[in-house]
C-alpha positions as CSV (number, residue, x, y, z in Angstrom):
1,X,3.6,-28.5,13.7
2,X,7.2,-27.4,14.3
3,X,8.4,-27.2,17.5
4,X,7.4,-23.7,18.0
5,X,3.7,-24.3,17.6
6,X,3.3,-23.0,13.8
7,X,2.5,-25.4,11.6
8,X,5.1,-25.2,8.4
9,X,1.6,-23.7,5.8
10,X,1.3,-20.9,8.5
11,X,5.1,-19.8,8.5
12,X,4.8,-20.1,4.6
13,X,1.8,-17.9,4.7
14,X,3.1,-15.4,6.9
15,X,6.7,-15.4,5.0
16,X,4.2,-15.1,2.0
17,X,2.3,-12.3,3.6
18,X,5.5,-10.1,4.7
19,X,7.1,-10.5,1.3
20,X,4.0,-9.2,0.0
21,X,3.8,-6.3,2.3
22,X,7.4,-5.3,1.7
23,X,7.1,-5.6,-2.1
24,X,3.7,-3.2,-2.0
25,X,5.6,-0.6,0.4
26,X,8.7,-0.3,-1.9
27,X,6.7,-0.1,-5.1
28,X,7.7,-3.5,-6.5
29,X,5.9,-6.0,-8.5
30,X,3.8,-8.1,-6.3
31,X,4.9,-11.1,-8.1
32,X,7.8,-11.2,-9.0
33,X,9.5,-8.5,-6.8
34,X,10.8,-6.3,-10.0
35,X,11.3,-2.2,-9.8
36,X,10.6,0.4,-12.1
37,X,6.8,0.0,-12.0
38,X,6.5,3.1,-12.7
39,X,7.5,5.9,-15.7
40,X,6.6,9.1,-13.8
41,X,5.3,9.7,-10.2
42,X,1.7,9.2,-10.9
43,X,2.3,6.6,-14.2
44,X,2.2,3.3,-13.8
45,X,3.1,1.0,-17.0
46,X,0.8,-1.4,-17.9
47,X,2.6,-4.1,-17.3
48,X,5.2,-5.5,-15.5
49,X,8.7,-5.3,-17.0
50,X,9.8,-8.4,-15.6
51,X,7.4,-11.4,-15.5
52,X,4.4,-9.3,-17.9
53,X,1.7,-9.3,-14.9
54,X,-0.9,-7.0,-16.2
55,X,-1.7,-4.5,-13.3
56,X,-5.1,-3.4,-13.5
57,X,-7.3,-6.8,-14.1
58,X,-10.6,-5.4,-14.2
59,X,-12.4,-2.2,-14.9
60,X,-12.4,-0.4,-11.3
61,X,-9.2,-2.1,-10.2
62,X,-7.9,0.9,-9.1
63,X,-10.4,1.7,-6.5
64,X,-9.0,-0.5,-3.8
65,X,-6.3,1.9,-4.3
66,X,-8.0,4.6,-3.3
67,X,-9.2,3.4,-0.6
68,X,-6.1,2.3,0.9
69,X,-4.7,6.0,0.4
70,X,-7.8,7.6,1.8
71,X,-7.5,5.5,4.8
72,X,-3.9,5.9,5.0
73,X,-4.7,9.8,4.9
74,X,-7.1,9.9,7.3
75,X,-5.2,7.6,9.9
76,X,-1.8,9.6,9.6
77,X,-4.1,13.2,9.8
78,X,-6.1,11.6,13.0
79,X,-3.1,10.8,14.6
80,X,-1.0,13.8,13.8
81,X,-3.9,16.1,15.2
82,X,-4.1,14.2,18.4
83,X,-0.4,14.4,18.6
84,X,-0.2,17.9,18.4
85,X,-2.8,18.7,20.5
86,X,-1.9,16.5,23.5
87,X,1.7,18.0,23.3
88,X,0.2,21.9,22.8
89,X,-2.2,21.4,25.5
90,X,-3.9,23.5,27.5
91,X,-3.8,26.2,24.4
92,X,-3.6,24.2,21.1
93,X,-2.6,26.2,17.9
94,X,-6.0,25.9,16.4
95,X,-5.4,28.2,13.4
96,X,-2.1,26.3,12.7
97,X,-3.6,23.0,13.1
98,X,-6.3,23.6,11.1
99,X,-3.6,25.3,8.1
100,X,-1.6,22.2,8.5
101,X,-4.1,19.3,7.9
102,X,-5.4,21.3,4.9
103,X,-2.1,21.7,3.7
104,X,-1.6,17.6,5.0
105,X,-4.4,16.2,3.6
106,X,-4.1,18.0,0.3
107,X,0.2,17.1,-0.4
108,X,0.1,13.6,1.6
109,X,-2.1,11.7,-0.9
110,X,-0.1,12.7,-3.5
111,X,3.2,11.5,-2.0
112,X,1.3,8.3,-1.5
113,X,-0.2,7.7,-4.3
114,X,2.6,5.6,-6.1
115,X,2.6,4.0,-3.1
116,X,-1.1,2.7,-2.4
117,X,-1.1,1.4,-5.9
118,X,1.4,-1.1,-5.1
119,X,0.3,-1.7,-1.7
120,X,-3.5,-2.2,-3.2
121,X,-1.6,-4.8,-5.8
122,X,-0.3,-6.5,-3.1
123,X,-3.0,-7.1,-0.8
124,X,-5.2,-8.4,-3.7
125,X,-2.3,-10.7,-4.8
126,X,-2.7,-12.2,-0.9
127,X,-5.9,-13.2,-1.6
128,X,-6.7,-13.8,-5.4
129,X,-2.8,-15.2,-6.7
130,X,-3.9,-16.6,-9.8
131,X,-4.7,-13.8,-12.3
132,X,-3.6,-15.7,-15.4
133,X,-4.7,-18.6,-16.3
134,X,-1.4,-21.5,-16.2
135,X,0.7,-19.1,-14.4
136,X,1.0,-20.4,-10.6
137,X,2.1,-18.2,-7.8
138,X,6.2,-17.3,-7.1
């Protein structure tokens, strides 16, 4: 333990964990950190142009994904209607409200898309690093 209390495998973990989070939320390579993941908004290359790690490992790799922007679109939309109702209140625009998260919940998942990909990639990396056999983690 160092003198702060954290043993040195938990501040590597966490270092571990942040880099991780940072690389998934800038649409980098969860390995090795590289950019350009991506050949249009919604096309991700097959593989890594820096270190070759194959992105999708298995068939219905890509639902993790998914989930993370359906969650991420539900949470933002929650939060933004609460939001706007406590500051409208007593007489909420309910029409508006109700035009915005359709128009919200339709344009936000496409913004994110790109970005739940990585952040998927990411958070699998955390906890399943070795997805090719003889490579070890960076």
């Amino acid at each position: 333990m160092g003198a702060s209390g954290i043993s040195n495998a938990e501040t590597i973990s966490a270092r571990r964990t942040f880099l991780l989070a940072w690389r998934g939320w800038t649409k980098a390579c969860p390995r090795c950190g590289q950019r350009g993941l991506y050949v249009r908004w919604f096309t991700l290359r097959p593989n890594c142009p820096g270190c070759e790690l194959r992105f999708e490992r298995e068939e219905g790799y890509w639902t993790g994904a998914m989930g993370v922007n359906i969650i991420a679109t539900e949470l933002l939309f929650v939060a933004l209607m609460i939001t706007t109702f406590v500051l409208t209140w007593p007489d909420p625009p309910v029409r508006e409200m109700i035009a915005g998260g359709v128009l919200f919940t339709i344009a936000f998942p496409m913004f994110f898309y790109p970005f739940s990909k990585t952040i998927w990639m990411a958070f699998d990396r955390a906890f399943n690093p070795s997805d090719q056999p003889g490579r070890t983690e960076q």
